[in-house]
C-alpha positions as CSV (number, residue, x, y, z in Angstrom):
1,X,-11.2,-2.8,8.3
2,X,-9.2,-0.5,11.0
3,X,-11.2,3.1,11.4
4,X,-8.2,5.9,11.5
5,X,-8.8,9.5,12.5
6,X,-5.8,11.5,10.5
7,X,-5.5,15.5,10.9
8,X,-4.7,16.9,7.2
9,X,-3.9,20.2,5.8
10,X,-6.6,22.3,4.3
11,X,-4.1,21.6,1.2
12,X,-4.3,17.8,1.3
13,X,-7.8,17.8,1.7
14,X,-8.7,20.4,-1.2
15,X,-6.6,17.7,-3.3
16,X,-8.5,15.0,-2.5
17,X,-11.4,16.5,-2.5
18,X,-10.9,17.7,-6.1
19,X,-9.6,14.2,-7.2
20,X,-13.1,12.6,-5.7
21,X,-15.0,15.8,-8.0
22,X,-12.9,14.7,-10.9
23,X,-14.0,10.7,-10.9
24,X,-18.1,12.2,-10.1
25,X,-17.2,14.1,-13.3
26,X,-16.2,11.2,-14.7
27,X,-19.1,9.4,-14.8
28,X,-18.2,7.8,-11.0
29,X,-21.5,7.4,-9.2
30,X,-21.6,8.6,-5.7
31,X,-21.2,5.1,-4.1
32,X,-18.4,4.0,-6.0
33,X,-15.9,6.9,-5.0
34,X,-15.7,8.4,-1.8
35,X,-13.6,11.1,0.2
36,X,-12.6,8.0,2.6
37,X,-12.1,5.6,-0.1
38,X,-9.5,8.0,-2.2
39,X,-7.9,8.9,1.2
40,X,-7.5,4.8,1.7
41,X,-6.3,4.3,-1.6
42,X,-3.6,7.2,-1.7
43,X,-2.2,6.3,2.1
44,X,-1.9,2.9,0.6
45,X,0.0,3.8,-2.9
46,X,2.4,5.7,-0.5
47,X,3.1,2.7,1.8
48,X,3.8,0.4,-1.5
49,X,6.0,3.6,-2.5
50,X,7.5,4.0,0.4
């Protein structure tokens, strides 16, 4: 797997951010959900979208 440094707004990152809070909330556990891994799987959803 390729490591990727990306610059974000403080608006992307507050969104993603919430949507990792909202999984821990969930019932996620801390090694199943991740800042990097959300990030991952929303840059690929946009590429299929795209």
């Amino acid at each position: 797997m390729a490591k990727v440094n990306v610059y974000i707004s403080n608006e992307v990152h507050n969104k993603i951010t919430a949507i990792v809070e909202k999984r821990r909330q969930e019932g996620a556990r801390d090694k199943d959900i991740s800042f990097s891994g959300t990030s991952s799987m929303l840059l690929e959803l946009g590429l299929r979208v795209y």
